[in-house]
C-alpha positions in Angstrom: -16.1 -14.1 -51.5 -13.3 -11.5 -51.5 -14.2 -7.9 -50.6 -13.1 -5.7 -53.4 -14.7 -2.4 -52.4 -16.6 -0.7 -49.8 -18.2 2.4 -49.5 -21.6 4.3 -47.5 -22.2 1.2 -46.2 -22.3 -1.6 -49.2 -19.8 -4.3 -49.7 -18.6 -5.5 -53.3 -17.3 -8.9 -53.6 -16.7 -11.2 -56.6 -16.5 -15.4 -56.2 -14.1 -17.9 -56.8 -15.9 -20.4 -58.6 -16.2 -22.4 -61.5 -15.9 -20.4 -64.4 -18.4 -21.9 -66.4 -21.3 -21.2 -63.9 -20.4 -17.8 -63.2 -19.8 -17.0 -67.2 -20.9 -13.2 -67.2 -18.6 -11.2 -66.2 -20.6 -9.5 -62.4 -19.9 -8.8 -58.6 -22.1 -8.8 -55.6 -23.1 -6.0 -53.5 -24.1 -6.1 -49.8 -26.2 -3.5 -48.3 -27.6 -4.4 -44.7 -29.5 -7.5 -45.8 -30.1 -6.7 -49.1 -27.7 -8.4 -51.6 -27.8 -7.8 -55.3 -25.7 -9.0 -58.3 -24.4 -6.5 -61.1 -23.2 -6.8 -64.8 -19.2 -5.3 -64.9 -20.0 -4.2 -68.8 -22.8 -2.9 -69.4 -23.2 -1.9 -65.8 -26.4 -3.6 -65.2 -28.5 -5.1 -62.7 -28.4 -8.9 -62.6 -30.4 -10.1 -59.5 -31.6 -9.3 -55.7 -32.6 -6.2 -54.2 -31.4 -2.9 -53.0 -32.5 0.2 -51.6 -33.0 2.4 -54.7 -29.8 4.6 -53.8 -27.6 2.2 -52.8 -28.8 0.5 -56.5 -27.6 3.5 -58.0 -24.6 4.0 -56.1 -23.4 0.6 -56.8 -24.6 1.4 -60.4 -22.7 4.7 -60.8 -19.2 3.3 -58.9 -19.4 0.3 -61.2 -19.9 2.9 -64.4 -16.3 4.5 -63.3 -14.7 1.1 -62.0 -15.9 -0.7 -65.3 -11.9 -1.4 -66.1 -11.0 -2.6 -62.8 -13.8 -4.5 -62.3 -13.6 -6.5 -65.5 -9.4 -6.4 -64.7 -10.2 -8.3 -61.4 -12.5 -10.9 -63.2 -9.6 -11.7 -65.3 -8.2 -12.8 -62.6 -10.5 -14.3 -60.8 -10.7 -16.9 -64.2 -6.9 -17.1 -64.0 -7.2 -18.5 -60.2 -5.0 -15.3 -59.0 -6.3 -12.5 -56.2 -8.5 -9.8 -56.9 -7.2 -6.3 -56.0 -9.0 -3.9 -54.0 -10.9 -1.1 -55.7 -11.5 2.7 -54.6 -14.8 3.2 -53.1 -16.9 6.4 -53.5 
């Protein structure tokens, strides 16, 4: 999984994979060994765990990245690279 963003200590990837499994639109977020999946729009919790700030850290970066985020899942469906995102 490509690393799109990082920031106090969590790491934000998205996959390359097939399409059809990975149908809404998300990104993963690392924190330690906690790993969590996220909705790009709505930002929303999908799955897995966080510490309750890093949740809402990822939750809030997601809320001003929503554009980028969905830009790079574009992509992702086109087979093309992701591009890096500002952290926090």
């Amino acid at each position: 999984m490509p690393e799109i963003s990082r920031f106090y200590g969590v790491t934000v990837t998205m996959y390359y994979g097939d399409p059809q499994r990975h149908a809404t639109p998300h990104f993963h977020a690392k924190y330690g060994e906690h790993q969590a999946s996220f909705m790009i729009d709505p930002s929303a919790w999908l799955a897995g765990t966080l510490p309750r700030r890093q949740m809402q850290i990822v939750l809030g970066w997601a809320a001003i990245h929503s554009e980028e985020l969905m830009r790079n899942w574009q992509q992702i469906l086109a087979g093309e690279t992701v591009l890096k995102i500002e952290g926090l």
